[in-house]
C-alpha positions in Angstrom: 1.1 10.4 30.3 -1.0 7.6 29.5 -0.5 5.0 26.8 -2.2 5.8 23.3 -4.1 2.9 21.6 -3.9 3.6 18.1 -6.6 3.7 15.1 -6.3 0.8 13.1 -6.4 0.8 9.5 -8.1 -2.1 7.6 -8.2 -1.5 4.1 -10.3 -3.3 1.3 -14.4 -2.5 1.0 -16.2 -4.2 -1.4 -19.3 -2.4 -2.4 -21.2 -4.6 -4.6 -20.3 -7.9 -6.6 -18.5 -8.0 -10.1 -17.5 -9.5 -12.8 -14.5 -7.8 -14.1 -13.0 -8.6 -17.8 -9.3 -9.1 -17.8 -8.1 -5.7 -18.5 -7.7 -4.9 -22.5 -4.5 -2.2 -21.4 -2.6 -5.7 -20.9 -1.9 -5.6 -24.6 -1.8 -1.7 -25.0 1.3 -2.2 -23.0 2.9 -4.9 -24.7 1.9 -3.5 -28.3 4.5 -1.9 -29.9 2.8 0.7 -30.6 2.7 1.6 -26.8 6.9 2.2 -26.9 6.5 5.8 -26.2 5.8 5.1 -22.4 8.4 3.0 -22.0 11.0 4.7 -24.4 11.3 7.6 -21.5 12.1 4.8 -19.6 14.4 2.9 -21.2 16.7 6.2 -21.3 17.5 5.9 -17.8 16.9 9.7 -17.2 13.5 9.0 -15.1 12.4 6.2 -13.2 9.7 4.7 -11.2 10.0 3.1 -7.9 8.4 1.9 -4.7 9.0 2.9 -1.5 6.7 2.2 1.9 4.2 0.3 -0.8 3.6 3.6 -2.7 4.8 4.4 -6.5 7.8 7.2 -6.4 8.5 9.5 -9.6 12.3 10.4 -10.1 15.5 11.5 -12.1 14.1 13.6 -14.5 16.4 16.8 -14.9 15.5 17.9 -18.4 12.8 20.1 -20.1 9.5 19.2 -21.1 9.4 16.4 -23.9 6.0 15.9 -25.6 5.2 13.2 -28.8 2.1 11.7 -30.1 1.3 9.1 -32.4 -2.0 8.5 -34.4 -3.0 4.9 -36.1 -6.0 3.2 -36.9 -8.5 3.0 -33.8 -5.1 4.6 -31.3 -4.5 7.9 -30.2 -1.5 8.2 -27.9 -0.1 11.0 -26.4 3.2 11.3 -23.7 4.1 14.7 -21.7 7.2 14.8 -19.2 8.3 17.5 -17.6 8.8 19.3 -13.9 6.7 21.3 -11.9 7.9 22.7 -9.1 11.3 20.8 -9.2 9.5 17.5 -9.4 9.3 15.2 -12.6 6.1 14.5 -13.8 4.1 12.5 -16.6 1.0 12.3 -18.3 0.3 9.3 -20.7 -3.2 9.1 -22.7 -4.3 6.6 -25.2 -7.4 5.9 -26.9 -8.3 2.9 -28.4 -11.4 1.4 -30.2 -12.9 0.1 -26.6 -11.3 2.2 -24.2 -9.5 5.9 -23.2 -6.6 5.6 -20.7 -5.5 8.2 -18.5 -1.9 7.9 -16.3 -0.9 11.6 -14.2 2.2 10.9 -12.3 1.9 14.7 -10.5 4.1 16.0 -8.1 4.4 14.4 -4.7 4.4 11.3 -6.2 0.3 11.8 -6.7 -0.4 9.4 -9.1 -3.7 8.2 -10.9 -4.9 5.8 -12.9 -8.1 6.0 -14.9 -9.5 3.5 -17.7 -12.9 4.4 -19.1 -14.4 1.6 -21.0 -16.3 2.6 -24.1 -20.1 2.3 -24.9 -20.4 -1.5 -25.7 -16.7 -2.5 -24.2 -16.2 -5.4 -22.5 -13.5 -4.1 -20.5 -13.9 -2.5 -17.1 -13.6 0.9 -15.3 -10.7 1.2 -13.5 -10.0 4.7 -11.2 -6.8 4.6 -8.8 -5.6 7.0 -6.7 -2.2 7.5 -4.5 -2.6 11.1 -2.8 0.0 12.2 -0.3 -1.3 11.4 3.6 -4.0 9.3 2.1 -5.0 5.5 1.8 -4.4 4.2 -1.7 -7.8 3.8 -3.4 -8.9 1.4 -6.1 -12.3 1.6 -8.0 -13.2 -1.4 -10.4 -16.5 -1.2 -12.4 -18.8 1.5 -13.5 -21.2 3.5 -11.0 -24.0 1.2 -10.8 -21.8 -2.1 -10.0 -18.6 -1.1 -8.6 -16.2 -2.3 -5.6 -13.8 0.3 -3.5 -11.0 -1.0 -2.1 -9.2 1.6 0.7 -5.5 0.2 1.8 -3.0 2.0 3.7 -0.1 1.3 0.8 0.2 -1.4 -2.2 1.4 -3.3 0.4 -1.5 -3.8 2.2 -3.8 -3.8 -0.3 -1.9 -7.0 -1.5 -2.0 -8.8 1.9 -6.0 -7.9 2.3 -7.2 -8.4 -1.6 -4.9 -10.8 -3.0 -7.1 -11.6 -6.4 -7.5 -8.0 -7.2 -4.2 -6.7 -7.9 -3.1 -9.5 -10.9 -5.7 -8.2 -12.9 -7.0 -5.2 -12.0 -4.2 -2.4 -11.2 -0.9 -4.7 -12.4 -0.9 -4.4 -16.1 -1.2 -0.7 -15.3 1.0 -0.3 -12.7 4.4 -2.0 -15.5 3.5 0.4 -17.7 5.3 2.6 -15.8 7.5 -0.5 -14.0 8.0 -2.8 -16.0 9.8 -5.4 -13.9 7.3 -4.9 -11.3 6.2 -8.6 -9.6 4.2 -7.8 -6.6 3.0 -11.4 -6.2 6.2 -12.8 -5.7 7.2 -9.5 -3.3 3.9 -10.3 -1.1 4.9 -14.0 -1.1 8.3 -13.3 0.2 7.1 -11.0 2.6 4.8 -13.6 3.8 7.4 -16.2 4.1 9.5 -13.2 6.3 6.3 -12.1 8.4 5.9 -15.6 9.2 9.6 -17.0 10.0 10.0 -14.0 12.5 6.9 -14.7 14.3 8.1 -18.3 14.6 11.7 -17.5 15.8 11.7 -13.9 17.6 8.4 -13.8 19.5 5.6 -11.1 19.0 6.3 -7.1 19.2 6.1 -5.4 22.1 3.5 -2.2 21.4 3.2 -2.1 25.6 6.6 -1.2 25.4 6.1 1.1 22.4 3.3 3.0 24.2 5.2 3.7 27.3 8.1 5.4 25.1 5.7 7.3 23.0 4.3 8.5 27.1 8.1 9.3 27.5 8.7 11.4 24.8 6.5 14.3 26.0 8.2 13.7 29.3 9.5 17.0 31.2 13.0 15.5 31.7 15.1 15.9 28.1 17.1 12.6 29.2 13.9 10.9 29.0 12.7 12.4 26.1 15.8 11.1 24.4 16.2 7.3 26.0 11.8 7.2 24.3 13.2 8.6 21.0 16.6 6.6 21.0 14.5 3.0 22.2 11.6 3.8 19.6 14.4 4.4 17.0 16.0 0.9 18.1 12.6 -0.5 17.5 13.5 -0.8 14.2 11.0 -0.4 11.4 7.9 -2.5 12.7 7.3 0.4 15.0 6.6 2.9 12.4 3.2 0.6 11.6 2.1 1.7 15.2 3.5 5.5 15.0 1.3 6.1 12.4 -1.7 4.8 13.8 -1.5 6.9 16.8 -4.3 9.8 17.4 -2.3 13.4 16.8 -4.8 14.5 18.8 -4.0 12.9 21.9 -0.2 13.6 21.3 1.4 17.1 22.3 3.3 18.9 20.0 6.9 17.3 21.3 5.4 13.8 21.1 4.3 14.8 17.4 6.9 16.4 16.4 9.6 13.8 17.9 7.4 10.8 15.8 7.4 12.4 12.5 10.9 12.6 13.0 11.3 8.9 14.0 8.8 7.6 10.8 10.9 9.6 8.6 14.5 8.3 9.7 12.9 4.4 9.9 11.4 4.8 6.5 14.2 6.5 4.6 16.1 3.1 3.4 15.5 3.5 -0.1 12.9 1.8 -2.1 10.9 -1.5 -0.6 13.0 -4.7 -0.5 11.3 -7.7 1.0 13.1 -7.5 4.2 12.2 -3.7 5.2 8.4 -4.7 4.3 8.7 -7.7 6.5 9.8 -5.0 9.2 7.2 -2.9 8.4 4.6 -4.8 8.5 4.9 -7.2 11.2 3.8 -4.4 13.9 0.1 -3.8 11.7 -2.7 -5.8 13.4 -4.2 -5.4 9.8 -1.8 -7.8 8.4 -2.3 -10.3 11.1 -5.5 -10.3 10.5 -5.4 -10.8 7.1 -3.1 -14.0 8.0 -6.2 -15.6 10.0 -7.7 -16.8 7.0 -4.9 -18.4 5.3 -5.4 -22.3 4.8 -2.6 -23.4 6.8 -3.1 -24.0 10.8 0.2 -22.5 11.9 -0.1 -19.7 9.8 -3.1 -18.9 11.6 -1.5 -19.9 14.9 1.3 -17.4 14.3 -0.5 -14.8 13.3 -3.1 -15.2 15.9 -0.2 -15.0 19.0 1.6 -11.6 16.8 -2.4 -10.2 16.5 -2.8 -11.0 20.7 0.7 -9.2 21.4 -0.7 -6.2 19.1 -4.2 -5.6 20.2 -3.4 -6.1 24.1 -5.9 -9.3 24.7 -7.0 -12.3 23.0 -8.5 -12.4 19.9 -12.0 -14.1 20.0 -10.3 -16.8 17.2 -10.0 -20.3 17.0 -7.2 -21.3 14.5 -8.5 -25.1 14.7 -11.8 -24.2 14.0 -13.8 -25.5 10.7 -13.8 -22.8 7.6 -17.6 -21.2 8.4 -16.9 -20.6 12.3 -13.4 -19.3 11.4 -15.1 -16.6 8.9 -17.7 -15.9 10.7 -15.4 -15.3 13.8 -12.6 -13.4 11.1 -16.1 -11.4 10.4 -16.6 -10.4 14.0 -12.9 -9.6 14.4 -12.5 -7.2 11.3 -16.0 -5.0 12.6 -14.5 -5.2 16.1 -10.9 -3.7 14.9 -12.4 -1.1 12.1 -15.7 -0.5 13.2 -16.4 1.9 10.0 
């Protein structure tokens, strides 16, 4: 069977320009008034995590539990319960220049919605984590608004670093309170980029003639693919998961969920599983190119070559225009859509 190149995933469209308020919910959440969220919390019976750069809902074992509070210009109101043996929550509050709307549903479907009020200065905010989908994040109304598409919170870190700070953060420790994203990324960077210095680049040749073996007729082979993918470690699941299922047969697919599940079942994100996780995403790479620093763009150019099979048309040592306009030609070349 022939190798499989896989589909890459770039996330981050802008739409349109925008000037975006820092968000108002910065102080909803530190208000005390605002204790209700974090009360549940606090408790220790349910808890929010992260795990492969997406938010996880757990530990709740009890009934439903519903309060409200009313005060001058708030509305607040907090639901927690289970449906379907998984814990969920629903937060609203309503303020003088803005309604806030938090459903942490089952499957760990979660969505965030702010909608500014008529003369607010504050901004819209819609995000969205769906099972099997990229993460989505809408800032600004209808008429003036930017998309941003990212395969986890991960990458939507790496690929729009100014966004995050200010526009899903404050909503996102609502629910996590210790939450620090920027210094995670930064870590991860540090990681990303000390491996590429000392270990070399991946090896997705190698990775694509396993995948070829593991719909091989020969069950010894089958197994050696599935037990060398598995010794991979966890920068192969960023390849799995970009492979076309419709150019796999149904061993192949069955035999890679299996081997994404078992890689990606080590417990919520620590620096050090990102860093794994990562490193075999062109995406990431490319989002390296335009860093300031000439050997991070050196390293990432050599771990982007190794990934896409041939040189990149790039020149780290080039001056900042050509290296966008060439970063420009590289991103419509990779994710044509």
């Amino acid at each position: 069977m022939s190798a499989v190149r896989p589909a890459l995933l770039v996330g981050g469209v802008a739409a349109v320009a925008l000037a975006v308020a820092i968000p108002a919910v910065i102080l909803a959440a530190q208000n005390p008034q605002s204790d209700m969220l974090t009360a549940v919390f606090r408790q220790g019976s349910l808890r929010v995590g992260m795990v492969s750069g997406r938010m996880v809902l757990s530990g709740w074992r009890g009934g439903s539990y519903e309060t409200s509070a009313n005060a001058p210009g708030r509305k607040e109101r907090l639901k927690v319960g289970m449906n379907g043996g998984d814990p969920f929550i629903s937060y609203q509050i309503e303020t003088r220049d803005h309604e806030l709307f938090i459903d942490f549903a089952s499957a760990n479907r979660l969505q965030i919605r702010r909608t500014p009020k008529a003369g607010s200065a504050v901004s819209a905010i819609d995000f969205r984590q769906e099972p099997g989908e990229p993460i989505t994040l809408k800032v600004g109304g209808k008429d003036r608004q930017r998309v941003y598409r990212a395969a986890s919170l991960w990458h939507l870190r790496f690929m729009e670093p100014g966004v995050c700070p200010d526009h899903l953060d404050p909503f996102l420790k609502m629910l996590q309170r210790d939450l620090d994203l920027d210094g995670s990324a930064a870590e991860v960077e540090q990681i990303l980029l000390r491996s590429a210095a000392g270990e070399g680049p991946p090896s997705p040749q190698r990775w694509a003639q396993w995948v070829g073996q593991l719909g091989d007729p020969q069950f010894s082979v089958r197994e050696a693919a599935d037990r060398r993918l598995r010794e991979a470690g966890r920068a192969v699941t960023s390849y799995l998961e970009r492979l076309d299922p419709k150019r796999l047969d149904a061993e192949q697919r069955y035999r890679i969920r299996r081997i994404t599940q078992a890689l990606s079942a080590g417990g919520e994100d620590t620096p050090d599983q990102i860093a794994a996780w990562l490193s075999g995403d062109p995406a990431i790479w490319l989002t390296l190119l335009a860093r300031d620093a000439q050997p991070t763009r050196r390293l990432a150019l050599g771990q982007l070559q190794a990934l896409l099979g041939e040189p990149p048309a790039f020149d780290p040592a080039a001056d900042p225009a050509t290296r966008a306009k060439q970063l420009d030609a590289l991103r419509a070349k990779i994710s044509p859509n």
